[in-house]
Z-matrix of the N, CA and C atoms (Angstrom, degrees):
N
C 1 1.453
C 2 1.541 1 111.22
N 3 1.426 2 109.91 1 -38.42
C 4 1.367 3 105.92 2 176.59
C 5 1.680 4 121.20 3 -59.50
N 6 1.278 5 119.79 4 -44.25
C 7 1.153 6 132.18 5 174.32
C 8 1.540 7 115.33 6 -39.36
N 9 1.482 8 111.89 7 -53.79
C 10 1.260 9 113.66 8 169.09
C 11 1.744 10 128.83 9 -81.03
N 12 1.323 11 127.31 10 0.65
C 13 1.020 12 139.67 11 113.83
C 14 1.399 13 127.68 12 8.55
N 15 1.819 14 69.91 13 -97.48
C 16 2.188 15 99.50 14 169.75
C 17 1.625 16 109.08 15 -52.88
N 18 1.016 17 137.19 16 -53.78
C 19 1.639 18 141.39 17 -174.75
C 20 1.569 19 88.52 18 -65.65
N 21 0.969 20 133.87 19 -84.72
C 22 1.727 21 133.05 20 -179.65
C 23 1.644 22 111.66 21 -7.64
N 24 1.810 23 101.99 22 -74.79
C 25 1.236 24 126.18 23 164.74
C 26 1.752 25 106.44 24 -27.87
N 27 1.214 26 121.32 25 -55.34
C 28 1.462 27 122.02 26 -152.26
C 29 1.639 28 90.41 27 -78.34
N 30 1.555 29 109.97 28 -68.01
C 31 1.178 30 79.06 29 -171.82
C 32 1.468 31 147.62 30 -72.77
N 33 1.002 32 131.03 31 -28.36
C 34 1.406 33 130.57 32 134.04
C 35 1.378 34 119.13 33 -9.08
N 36 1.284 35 117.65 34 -65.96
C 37 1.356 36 105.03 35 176.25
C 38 1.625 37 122.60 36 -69.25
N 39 1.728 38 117.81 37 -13.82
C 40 1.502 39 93.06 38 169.30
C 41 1.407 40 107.17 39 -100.99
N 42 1.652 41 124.47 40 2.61
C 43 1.597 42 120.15 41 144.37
C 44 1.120 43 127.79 42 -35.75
N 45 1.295 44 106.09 43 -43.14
C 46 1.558 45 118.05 44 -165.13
C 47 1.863 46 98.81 45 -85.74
N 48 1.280 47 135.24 46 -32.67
C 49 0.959 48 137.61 47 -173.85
C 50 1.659 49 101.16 48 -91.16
N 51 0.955 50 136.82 49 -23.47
C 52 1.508 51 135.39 50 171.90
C 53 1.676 52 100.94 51 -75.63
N 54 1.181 53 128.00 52 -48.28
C 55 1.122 54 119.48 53 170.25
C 56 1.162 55 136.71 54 -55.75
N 57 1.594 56 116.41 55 -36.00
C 58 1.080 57 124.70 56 173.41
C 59 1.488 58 108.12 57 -85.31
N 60 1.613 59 139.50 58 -13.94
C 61 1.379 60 129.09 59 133.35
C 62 1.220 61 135.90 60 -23.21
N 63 1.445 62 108.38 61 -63.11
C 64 1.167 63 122.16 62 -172.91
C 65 1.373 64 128.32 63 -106.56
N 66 1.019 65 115.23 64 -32.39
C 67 2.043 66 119.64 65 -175.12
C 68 1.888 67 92.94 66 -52.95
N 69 1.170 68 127.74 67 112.26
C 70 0.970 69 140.90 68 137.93
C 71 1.766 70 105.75 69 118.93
N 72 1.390 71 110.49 70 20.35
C 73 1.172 72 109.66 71 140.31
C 74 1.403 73 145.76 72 -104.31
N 75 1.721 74 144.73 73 167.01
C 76 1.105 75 133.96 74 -163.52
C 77 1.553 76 93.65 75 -98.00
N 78 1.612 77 106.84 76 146.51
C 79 1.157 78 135.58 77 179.17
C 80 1.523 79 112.46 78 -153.99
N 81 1.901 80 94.56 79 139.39
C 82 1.402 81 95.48 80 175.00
C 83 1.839 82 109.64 81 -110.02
N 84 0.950 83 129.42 82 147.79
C 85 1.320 84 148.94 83 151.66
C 86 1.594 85 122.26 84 -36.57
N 87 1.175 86 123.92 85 120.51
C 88 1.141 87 112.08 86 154.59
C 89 1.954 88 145.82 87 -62.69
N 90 1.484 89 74.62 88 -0.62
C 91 1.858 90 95.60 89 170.60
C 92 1.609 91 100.64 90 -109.03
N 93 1.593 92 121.33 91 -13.07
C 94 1.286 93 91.15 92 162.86
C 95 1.643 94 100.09 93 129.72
N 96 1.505 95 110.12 94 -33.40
C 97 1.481 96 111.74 95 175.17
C 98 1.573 97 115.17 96 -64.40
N 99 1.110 98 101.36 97 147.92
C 100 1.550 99 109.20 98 166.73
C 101 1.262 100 134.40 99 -140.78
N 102 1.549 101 122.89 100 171.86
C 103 1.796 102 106.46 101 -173.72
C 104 1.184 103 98.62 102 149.76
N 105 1.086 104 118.42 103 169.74
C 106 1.874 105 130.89 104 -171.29
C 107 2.443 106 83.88 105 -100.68
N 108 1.895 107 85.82 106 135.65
C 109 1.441 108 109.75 107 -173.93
C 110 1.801 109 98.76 108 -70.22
N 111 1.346 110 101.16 109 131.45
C 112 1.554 111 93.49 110 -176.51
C 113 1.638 112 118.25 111 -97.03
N 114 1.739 113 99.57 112 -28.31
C 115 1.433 114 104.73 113 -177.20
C 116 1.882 115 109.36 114 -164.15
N 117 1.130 116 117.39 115 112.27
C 118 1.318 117 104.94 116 171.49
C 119 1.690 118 125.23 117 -89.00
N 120 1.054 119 102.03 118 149.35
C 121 1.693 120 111.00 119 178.50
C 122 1.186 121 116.83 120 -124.39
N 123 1.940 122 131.45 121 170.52
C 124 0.726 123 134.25 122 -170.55
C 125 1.404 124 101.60 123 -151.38
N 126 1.872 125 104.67 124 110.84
C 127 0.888 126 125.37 125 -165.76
C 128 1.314 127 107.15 126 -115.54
N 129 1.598 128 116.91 127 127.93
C 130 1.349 129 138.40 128 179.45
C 131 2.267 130 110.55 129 -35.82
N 132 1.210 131 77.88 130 -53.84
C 133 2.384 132 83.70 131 174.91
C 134 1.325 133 113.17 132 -104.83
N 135 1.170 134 109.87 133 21.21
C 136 1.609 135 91.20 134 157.08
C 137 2.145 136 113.01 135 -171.77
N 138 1.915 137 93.81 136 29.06
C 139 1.478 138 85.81 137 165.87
C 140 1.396 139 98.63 138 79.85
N 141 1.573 140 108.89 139 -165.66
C 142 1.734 141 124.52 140 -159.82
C 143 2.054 142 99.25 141 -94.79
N 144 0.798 143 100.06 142 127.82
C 145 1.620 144 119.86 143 -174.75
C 146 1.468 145 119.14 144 -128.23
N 147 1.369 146 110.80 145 129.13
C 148 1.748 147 106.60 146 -173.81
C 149 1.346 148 101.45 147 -113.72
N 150 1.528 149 107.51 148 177.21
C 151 1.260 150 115.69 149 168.18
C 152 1.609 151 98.49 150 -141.63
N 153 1.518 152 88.86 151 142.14
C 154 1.631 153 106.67 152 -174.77
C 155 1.490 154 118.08 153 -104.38
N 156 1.590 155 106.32 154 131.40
C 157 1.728 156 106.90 155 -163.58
C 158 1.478 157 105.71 156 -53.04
N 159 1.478 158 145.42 157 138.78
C 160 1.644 159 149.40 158 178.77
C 161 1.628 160 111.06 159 67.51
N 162 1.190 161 108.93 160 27.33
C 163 1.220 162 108.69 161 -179.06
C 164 2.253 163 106.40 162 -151.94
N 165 1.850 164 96.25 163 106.29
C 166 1.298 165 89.29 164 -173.34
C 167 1.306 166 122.95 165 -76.51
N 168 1.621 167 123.57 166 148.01
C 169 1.217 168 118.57 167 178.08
C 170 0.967 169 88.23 168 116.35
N 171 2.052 170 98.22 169 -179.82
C 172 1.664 171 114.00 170 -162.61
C 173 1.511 172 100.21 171 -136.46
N 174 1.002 173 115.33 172 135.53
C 175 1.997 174 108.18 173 170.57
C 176 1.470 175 110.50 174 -109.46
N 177 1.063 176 110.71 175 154.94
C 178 1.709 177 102.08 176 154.69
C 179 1.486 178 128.42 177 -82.83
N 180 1.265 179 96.89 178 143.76
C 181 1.060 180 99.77 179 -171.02
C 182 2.102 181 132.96 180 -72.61
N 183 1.215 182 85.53 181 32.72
C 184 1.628 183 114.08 182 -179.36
C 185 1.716 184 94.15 183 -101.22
N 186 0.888 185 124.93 184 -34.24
C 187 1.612 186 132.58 185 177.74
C 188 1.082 187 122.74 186 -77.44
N 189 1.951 188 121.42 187 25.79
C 190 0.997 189 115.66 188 -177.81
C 191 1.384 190 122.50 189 -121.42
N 192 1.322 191 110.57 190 90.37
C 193 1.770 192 115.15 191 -156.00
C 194 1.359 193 109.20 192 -67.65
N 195 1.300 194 121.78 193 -18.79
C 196 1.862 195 99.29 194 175.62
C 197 2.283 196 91.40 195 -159.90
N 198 1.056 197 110.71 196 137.62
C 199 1.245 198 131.56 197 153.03
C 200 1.547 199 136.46 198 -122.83
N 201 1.937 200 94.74 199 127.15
C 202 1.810 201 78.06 200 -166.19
C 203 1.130 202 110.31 201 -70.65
N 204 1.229 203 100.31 202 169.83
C 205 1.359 204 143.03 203 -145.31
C 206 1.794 205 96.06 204 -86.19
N 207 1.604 206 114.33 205 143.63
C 208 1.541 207 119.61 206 179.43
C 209 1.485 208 99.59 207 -63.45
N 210 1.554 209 119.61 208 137.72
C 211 0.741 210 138.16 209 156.68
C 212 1.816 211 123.31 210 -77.11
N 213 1.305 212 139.50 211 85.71
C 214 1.289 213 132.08 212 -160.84
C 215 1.658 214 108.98 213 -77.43
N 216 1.440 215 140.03 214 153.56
C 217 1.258 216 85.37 215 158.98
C 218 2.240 217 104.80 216 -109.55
């Protein structure tokens, strides 16, 4: 039981770190859509999936051909 715990634990925690990557940066699509990422999820059939602000629906997040780049200051 503990083991799965630990796997539970993990992912969640790099949910939580993919989200905080991405929710509120711009990304384009490899089909072409684009837009700043509004919220990612983690869905049981198909892995980590976003949704893009003015654009309905969810992609995975394997479909994401370019994100800008961190701004430091």
């Amino acid at each position: 039981m503990m083991n799965m715990k630990l796997h539970a634990s993990t992912i969640l925690a790099v949910l939580g770190d993919v989200q905080s990557e991405l929710v509120g940066k711009a990304v384009v699509l490899t089909d072409g859509k684009a837009g700043t990422v509004e919220n990612v999820w983690l869905d049981e059939l198909h892995g980590l999936r976003i949704s893009i602000r003015g654009h309905d629906g969810k992609w995975p997040i394997s479909t994401i051909k370019f994100e800008q780049p961190c701004q430091r200051p």
